[in-house]
Backbone as CSV, one residue per row, in Angstrom:
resi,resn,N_x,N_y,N_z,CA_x,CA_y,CA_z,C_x,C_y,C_z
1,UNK,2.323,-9.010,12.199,3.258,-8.053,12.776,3.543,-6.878,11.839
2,UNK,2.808,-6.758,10.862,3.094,-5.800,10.099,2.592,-4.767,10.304
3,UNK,2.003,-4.724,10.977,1.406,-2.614,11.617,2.821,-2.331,12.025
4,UNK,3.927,-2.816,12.450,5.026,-2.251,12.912,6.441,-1.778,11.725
5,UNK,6.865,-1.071,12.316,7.696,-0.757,11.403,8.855,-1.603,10.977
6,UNK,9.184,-2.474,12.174,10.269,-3.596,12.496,9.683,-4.453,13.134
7,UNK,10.208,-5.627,13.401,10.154,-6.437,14.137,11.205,-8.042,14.232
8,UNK,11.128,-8.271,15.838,11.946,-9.717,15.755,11.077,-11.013,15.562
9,UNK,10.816,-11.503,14.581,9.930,-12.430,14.531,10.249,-13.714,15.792
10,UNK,9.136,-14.430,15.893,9.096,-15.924,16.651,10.315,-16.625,15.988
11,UNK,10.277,-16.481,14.885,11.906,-17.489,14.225,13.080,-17.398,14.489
12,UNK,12.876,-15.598,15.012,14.572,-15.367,15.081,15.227,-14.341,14.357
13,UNK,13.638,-13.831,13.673,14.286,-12.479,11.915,13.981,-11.542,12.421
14,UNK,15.230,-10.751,11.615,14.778,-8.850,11.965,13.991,-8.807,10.800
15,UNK,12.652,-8.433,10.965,12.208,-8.401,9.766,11.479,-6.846,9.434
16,UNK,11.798,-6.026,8.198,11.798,-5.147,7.806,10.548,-5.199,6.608
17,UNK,9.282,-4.594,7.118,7.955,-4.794,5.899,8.203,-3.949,4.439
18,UNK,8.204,-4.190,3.876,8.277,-3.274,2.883,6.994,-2.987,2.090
19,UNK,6.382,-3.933,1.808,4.373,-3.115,1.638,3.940,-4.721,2.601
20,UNK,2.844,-4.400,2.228,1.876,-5.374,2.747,2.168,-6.872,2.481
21,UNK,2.973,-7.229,1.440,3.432,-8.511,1.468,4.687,-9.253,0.983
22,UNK,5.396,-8.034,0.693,6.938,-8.306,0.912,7.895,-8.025,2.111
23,UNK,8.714,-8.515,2.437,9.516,-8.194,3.994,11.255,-8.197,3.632
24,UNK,12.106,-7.634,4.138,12.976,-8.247,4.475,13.233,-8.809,5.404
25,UNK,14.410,-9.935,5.819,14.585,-10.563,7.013,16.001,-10.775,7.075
26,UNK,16.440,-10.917,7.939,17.712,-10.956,8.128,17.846,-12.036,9.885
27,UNK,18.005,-13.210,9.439,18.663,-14.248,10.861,19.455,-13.739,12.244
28,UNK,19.428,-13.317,13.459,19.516,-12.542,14.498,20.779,-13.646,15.031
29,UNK,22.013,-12.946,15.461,22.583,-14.046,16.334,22.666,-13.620,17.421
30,UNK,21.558,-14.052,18.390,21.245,-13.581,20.070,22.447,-13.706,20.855
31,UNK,23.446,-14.754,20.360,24.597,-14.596,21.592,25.303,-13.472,21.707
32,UNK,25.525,-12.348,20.028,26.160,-11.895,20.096,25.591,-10.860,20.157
33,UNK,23.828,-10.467,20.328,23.305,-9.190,20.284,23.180,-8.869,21.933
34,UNK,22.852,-7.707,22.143,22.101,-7.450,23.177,20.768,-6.621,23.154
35,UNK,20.033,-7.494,23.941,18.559,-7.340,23.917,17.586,-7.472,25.094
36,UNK,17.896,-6.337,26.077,17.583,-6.487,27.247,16.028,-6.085,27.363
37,UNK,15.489,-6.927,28.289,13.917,-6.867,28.507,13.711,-5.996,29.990
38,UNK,14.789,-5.515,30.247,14.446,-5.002,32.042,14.957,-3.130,31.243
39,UNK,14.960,-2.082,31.964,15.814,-1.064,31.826,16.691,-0.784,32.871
40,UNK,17.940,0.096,32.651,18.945,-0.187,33.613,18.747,0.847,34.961
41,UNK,18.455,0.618,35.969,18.235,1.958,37.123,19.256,2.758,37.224
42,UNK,18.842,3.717,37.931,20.457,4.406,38.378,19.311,5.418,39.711
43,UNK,20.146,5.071,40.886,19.579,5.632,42.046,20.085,6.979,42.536
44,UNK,19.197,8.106,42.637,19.396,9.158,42.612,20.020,9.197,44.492
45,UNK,20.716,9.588,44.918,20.598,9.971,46.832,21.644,10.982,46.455
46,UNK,21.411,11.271,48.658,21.835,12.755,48.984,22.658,12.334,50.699
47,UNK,23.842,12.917,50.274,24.657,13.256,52.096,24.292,14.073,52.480
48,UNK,23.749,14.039,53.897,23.557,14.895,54.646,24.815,15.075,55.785
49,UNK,25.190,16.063,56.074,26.029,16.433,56.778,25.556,15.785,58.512
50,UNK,26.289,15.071,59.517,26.114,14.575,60.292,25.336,13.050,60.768
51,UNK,25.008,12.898,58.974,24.051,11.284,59.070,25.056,10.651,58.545
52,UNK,25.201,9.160,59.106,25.832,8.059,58.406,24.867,7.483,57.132
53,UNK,26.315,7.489,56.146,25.354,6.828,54.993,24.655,8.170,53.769
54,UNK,24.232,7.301,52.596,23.591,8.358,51.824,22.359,7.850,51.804
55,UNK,20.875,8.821,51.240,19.819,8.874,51.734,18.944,9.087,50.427
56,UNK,18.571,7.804,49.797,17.896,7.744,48.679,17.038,8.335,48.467
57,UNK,16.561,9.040,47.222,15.680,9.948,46.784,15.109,9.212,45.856
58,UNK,15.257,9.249,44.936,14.601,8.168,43.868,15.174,7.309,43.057
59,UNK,14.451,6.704,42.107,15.224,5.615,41.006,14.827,5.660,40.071
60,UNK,15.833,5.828,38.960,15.887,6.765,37.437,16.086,5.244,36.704
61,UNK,15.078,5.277,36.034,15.186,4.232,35.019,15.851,4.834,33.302
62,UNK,16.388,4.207,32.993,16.613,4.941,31.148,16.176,4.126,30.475
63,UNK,16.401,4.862,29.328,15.490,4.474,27.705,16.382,3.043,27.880
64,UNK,16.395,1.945,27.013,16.370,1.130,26.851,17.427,0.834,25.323
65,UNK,18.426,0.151,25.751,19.382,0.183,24.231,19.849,-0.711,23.768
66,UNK,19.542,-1.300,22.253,19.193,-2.452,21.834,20.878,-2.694,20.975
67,UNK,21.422,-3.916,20.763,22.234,-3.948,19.838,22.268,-5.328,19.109
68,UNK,21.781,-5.433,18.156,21.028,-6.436,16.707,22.245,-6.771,16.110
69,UNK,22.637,-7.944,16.129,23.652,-8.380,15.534,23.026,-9.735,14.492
70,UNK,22.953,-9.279,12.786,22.263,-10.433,12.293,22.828,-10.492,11.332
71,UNK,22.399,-11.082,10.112,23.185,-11.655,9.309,22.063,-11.742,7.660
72,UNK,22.592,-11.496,6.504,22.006,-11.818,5.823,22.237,-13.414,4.905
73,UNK,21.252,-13.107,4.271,20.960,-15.034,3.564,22.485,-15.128,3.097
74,UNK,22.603,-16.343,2.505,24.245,-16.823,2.116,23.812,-16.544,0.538
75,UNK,25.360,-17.012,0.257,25.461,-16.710,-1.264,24.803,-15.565,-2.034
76,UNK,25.386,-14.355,-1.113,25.061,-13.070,-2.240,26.201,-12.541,-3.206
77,UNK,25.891,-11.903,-4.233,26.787,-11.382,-5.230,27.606,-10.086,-4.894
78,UNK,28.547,-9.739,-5.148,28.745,-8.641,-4.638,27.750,-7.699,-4.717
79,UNK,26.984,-7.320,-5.465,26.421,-6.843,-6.220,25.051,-6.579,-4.876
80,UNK,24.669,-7.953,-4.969,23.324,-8.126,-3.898,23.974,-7.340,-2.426
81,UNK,25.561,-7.303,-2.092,25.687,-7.438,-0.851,25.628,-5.753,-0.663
82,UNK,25.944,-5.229,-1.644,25.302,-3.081,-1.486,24.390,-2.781,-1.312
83,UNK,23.173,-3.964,-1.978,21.706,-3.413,-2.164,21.479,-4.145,-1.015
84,UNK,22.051,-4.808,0.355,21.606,-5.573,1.128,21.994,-4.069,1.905
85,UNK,23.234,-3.895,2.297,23.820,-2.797,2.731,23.015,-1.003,2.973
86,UNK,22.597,-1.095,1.435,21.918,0.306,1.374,20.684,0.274,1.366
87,UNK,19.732,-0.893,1.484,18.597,-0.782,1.780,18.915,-1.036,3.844
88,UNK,19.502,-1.359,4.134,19.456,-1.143,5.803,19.919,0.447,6.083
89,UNK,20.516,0.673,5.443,21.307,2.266,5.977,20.495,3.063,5.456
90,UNK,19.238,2.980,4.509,18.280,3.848,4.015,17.552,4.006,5.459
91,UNK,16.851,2.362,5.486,16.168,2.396,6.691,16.525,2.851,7.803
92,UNK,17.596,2.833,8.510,17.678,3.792,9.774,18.081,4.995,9.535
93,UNK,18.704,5.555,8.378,18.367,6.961,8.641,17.369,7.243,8.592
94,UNK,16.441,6.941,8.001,15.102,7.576,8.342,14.259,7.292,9.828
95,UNK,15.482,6.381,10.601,14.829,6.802,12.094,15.676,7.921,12.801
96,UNK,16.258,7.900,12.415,17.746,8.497,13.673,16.302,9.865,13.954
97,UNK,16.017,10.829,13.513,14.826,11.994,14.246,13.493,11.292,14.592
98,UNK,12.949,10.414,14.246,11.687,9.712,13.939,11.510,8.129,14.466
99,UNK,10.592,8.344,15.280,10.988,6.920,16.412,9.759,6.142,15.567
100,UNK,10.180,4.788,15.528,9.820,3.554,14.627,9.088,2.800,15.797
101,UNK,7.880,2.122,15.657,7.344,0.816,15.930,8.715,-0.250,16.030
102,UNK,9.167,-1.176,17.273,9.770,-1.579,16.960,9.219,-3.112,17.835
103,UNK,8.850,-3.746,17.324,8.161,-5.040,18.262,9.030,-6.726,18.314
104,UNK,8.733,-7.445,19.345,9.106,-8.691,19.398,8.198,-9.503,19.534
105,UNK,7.984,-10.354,18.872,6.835,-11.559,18.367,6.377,-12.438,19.809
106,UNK,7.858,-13.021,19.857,7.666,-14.023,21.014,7.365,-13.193,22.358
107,UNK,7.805,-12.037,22.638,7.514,-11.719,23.948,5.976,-11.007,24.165
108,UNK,5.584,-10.985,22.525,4.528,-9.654,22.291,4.405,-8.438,23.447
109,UNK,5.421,-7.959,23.045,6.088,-6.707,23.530,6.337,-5.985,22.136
110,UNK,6.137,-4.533,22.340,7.014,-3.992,21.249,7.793,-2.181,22.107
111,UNK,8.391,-1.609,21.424,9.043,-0.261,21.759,8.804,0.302,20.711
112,UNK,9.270,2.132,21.055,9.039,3.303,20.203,10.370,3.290,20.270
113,UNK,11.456,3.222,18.974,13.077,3.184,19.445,13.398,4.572,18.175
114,UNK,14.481,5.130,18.198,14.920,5.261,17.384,16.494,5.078,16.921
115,UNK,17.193,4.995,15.745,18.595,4.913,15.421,19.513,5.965,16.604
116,UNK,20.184,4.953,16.904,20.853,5.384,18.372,22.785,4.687,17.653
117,UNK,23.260,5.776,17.185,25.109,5.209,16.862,25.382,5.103,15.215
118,UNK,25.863,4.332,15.024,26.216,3.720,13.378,26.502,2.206,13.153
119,UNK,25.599,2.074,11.942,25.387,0.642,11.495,26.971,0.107,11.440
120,UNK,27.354,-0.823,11.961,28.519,-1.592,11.478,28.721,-2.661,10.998
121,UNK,29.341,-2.984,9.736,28.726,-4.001,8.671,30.520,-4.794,9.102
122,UNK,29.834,-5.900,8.643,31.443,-7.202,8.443,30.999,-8.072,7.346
123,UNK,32.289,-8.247,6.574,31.924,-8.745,5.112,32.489,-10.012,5.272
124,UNK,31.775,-10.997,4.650,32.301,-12.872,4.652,32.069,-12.975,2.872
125,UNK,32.711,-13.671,2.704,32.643,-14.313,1.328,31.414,-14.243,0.621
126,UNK,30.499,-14.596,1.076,29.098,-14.867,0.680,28.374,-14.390,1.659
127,UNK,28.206,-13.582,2.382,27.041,-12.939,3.067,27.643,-11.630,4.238
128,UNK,26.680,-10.785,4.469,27.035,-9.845,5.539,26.968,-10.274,6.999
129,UNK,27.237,-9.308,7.854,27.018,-9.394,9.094,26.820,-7.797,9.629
130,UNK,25.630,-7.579,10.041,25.202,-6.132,10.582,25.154,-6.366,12.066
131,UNK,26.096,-4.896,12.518,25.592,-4.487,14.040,25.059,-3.395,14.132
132,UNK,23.528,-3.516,14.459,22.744,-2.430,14.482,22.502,-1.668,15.852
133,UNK,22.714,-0.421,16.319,22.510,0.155,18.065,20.938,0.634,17.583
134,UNK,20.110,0.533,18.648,18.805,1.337,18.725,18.845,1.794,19.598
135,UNK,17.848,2.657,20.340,17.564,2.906,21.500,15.946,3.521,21.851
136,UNK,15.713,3.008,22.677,13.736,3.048,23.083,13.888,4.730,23.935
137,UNK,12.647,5.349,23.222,12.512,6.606,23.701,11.681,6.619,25.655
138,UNK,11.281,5.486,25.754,11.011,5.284,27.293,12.239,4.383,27.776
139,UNK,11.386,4.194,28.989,12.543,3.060,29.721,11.393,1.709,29.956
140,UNK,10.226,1.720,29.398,9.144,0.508,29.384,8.900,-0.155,28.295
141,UNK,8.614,-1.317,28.475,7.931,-1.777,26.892,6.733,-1.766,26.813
142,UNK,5.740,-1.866,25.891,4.270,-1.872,25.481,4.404,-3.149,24.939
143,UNK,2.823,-3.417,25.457,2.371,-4.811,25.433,1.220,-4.843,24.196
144,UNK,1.565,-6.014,23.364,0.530,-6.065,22.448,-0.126,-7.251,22.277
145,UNK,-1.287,-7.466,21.482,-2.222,-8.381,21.429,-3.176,-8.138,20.397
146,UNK,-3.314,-9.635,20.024,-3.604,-10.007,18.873,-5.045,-9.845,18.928
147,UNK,-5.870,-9.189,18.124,-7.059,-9.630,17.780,-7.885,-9.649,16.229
148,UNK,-9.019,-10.700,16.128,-9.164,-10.730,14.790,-10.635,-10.765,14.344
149,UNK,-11.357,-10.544,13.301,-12.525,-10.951,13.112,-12.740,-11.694,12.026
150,UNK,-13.416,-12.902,11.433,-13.425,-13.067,10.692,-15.427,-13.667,10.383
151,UNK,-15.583,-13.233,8.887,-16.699,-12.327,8.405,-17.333,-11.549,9.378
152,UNK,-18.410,-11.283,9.104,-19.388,-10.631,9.906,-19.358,-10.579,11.364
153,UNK,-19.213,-9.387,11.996,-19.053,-9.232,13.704,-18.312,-8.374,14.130
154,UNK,-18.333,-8.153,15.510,-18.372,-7.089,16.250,-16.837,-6.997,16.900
155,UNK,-16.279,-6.743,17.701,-15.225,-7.006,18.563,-14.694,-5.816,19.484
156,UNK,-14.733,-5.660,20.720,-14.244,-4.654,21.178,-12.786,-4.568,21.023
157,UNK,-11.859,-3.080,21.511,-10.540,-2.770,21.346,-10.388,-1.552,22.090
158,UNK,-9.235,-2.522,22.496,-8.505,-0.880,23.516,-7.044,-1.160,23.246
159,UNK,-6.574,0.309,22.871,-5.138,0.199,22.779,-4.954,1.954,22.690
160,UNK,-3.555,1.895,23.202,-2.885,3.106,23.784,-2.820,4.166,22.718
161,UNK,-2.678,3.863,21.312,-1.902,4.197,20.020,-3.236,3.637,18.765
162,UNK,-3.513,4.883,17.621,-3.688,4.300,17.118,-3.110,3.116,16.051
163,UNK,-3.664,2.527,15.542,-2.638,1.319,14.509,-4.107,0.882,13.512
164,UNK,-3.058,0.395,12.294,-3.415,-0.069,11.306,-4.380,-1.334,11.431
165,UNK,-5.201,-1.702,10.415,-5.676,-3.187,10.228,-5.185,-4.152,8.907
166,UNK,-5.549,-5.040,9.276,-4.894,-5.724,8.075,-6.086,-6.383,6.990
167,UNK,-6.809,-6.247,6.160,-8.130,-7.148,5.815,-7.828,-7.216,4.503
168,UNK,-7.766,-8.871,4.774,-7.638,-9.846,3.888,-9.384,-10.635,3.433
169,UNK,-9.426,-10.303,1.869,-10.822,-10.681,1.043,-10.602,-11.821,0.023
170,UNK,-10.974,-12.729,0.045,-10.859,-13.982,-0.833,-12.044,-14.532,-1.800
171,UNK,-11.411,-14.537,-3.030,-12.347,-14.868,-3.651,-13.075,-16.504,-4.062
172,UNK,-14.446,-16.620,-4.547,-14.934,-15.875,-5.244,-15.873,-14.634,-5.040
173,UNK,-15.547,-13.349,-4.829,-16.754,-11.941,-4.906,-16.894,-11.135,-5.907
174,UNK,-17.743,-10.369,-5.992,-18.527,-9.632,-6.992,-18.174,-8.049,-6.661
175,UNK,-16.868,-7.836,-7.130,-16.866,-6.470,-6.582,-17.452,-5.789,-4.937
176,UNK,-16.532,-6.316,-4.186,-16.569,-6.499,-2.554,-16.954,-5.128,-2.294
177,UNK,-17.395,-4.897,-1.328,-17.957,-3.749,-0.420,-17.698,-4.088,1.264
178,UNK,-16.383,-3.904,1.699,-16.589,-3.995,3.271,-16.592,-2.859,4.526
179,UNK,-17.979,-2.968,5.019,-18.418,-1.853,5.876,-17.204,-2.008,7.402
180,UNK,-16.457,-1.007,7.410,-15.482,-1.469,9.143,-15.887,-0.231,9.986
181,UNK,-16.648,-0.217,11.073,-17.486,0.942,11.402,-17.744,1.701,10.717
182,UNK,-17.462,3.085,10.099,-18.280,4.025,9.641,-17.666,4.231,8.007
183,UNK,-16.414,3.591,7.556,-16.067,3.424,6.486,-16.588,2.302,5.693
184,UNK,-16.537,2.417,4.531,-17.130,1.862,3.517,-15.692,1.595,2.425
185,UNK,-15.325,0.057,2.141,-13.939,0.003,1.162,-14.627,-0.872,0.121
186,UNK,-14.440,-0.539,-0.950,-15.061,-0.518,-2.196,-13.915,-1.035,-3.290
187,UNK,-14.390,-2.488,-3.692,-13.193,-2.961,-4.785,-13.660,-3.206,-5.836
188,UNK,-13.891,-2.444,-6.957,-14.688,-1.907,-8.089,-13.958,-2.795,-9.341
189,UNK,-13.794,-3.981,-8.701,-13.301,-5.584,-9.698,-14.080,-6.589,-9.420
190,UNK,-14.344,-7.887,-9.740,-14.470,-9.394,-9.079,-13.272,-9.565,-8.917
191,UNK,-13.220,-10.386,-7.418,-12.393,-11.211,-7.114,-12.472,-12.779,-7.291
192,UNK,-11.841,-13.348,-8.319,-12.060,-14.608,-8.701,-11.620,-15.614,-7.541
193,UNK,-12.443,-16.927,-8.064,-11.863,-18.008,-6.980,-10.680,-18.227,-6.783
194,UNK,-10.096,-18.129,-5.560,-8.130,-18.677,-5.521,-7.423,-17.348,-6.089
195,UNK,-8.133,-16.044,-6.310,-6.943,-14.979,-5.575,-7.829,-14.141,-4.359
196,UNK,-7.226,-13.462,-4.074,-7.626,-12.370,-2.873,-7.103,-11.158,-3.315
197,UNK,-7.435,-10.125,-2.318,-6.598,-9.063,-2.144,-6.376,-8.677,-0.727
198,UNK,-5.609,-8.020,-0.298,-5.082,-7.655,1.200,-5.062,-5.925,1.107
199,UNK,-5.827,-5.306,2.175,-5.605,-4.267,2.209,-4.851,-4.073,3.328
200,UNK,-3.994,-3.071,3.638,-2.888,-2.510,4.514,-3.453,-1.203,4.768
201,UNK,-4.442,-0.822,6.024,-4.531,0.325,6.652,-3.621,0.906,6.873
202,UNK,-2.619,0.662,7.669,-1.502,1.159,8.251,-0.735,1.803,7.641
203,UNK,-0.299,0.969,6.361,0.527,1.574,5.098,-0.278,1.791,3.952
204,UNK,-1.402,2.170,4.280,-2.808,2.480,2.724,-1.830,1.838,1.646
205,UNK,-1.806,0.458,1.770,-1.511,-0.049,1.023,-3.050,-1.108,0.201
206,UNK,-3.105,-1.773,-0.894,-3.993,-3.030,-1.759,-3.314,-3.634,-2.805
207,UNK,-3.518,-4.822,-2.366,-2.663,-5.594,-3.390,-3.297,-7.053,-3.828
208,UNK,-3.580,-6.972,-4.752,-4.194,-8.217,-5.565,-3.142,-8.833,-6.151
209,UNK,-4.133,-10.684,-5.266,-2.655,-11.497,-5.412,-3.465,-12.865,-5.967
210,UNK,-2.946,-13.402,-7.058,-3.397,-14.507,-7.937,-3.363,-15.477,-6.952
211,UNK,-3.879,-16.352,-7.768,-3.861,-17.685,-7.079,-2.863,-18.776,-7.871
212,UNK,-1.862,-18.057,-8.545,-0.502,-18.121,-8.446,0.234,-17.440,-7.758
213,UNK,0.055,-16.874,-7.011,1.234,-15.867,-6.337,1.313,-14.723,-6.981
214,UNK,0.994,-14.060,-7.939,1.233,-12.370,-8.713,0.632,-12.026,-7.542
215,UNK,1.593,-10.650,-7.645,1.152,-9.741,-6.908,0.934,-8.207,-7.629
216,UNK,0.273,-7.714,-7.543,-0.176,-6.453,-7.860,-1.014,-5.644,-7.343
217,UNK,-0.478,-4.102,-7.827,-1.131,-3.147,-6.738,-2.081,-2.713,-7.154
218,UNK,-3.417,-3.010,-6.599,-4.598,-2.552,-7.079,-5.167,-1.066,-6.594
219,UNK,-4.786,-0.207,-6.648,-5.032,1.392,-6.227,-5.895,0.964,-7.086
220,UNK,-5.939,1.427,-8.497,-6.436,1.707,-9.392,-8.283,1.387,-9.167
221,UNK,-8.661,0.614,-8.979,-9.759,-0.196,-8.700,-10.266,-0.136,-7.353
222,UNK,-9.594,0.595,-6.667,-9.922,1.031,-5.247,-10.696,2.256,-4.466
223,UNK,-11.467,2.713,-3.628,-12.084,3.875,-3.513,-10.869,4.483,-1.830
224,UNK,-9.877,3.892,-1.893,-8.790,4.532,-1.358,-9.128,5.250,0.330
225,UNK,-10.070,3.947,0.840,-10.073,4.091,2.322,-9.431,3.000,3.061
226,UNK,-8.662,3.589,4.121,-7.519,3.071,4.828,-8.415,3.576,6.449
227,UNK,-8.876,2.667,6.929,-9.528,2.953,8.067,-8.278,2.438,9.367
228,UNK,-8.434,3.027,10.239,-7.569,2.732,11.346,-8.383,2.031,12.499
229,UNK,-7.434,1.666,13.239,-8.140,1.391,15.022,-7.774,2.910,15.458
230,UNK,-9.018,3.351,16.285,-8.863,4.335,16.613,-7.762,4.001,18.457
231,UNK,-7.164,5.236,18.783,-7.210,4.815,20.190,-8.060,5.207,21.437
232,UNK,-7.822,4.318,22.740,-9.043,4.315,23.094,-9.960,3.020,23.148
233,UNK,-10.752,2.995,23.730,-11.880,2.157,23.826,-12.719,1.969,23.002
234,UNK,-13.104,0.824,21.537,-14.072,1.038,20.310,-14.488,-0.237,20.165
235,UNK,-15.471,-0.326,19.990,-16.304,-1.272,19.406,-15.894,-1.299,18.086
236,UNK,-15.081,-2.554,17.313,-15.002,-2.536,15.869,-16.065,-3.797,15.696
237,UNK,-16.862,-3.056,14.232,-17.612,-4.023,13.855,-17.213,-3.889,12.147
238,UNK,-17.311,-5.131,11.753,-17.455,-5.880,9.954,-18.333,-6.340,9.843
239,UNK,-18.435,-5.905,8.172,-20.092,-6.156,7.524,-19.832,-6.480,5.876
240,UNK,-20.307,-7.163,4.972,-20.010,-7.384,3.645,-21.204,-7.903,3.197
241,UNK,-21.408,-7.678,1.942,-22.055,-8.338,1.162,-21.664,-9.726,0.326
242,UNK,-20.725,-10.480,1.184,-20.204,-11.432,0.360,-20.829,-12.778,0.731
243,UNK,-21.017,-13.496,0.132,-21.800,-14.979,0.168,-21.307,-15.699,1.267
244,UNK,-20.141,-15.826,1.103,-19.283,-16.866,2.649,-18.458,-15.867,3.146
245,UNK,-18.875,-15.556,4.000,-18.337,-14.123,5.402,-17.369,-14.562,5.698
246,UNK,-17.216,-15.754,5.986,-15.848,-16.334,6.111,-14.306,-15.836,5.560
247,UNK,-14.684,-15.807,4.030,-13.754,-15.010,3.218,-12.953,-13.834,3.594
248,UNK,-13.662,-13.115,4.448,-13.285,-11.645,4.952,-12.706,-11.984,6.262
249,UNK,-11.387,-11.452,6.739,-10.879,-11.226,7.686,-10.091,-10.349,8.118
250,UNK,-10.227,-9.721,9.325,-9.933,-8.804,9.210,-8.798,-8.727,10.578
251,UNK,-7.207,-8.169,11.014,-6.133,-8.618,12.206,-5.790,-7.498,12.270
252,UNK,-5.738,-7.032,13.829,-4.895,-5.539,13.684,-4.242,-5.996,15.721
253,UNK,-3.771,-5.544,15.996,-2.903,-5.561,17.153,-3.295,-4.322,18.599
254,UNK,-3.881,-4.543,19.498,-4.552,-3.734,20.637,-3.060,-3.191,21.190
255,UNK,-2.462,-2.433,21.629,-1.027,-1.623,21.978,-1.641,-0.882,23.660
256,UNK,-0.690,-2.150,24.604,-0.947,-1.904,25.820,0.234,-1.384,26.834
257,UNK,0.055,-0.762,27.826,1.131,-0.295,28.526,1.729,-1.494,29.728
């Protein structure tokens, strides 16, 4: 779910990506949010002078308006509970002009929303409580779907929008080379047995990650292609020079109406 800018995970989290393999999340309490899957009508009609009754013309659907009521982890410091605070209020101002990817896991649905009101925070002893307003620049949702390749092969794709891929390389390789149609991504290291690296089209992000868990950003060692799904109708094909094709995989999300 990370081609999106947001999302409600299958668990229940607002979860907020921050590169390719860190997130925030924050626990959703659905009773108290609202999160409607229909949009609300409103029927346009007209009196005519001498007819009984009014005389429908059409039916006006609106944008769609979300209100996220969640919660962060327990036992924060005061300290943690500002940087919990001002990393959310960073994030939606930078939607309020600029409409965000905003998707739901379980329904695989997502919206184009942007910051619609003001964040309203409630403070508990040990943790926050955020009420967040959005609002979807249509009155529809877009439908998404999963697709993946893993080593070598072809796969068709259609989606409305372009979007990011996600390709994940595991070692052991010899300074990887993976062909994704007409780009060529070039990792000018070995990748040893039991780490990988993950590249992030979407967010031209690379990050080499041990097989302890380090994480680090491998620009440096990179020839700094971030290939997309185009939109439209495409044949994506993967190609490598790596011993077990397997290793290479590659997930990006088709965006349907």
């Amino acid at each position: 779910m990370k081609n999106f800018d947001f999302y409600i995970s299958s668990m229940g989290y607002l979860v907020i990506p921050i590169d390719s393999t860190i997130s925030k999340k924050h626990l959703i309490n659905f009773e108290e949010s609202s999160i409607p899957s229909m949009p609300e009508a409103t029927e346009a009609s007209v009196r005519i002078a001498g007819r009984d009754g009014d005389i429908p013309l059409n039916t006006v659907y609106e944008p769609i308006p979300f209100e996220i009521v969640c919660y962060t982890d327990d036992n924060l410091t005061p300290e943690q509970k500002v940087e919990e605070e001002n990393f959310l209020n960073n994030f939606l101002n930078s939607i309020k002009t600029t409409t965000k990817t905003f998707a739901m896991q379980r329904k695989s649905k997502f919206y184009d929303v942007k910051y619609n009101g003001a964040l309203t925070t409630k403070e508990y002893p040990k943790h926050l409580q955020f009420t967040i307003p959005l609002k979807s620049s249509e009155s529809y949702a877009k439908a998404l779907t999963e697709s993946e390749i893993i080593g070598n092969g072809s796969k068709s794709s259609s989606t409305i929008k372009e979007t990011g891929a996600i390709f994940t390389i595991e070692g052991p390789a010899l300074k990887p080379i993976i062909t994704f149609n007409n780009y060529e991504m070039k990792y000018d290291e070995n990748i040893l047995e039991g780490n990988k690296i993950i590249i992030d089209s979407g967010n031209s992000t690379i990050t080499h990650i041990t097989s302890a868990g380090v994480k680090t950003n491998a620009m440096l060692v990179y020839n700094h292609q971030f290939p997309k799904v185009k939109n439209g109708t495409n044949t994506l094909s993967v190609s490598s020079g790596i011993t077990d094709a397997t290793k290479v995989n590659v997930k990006w999300y088709d965006l349907k109406l």
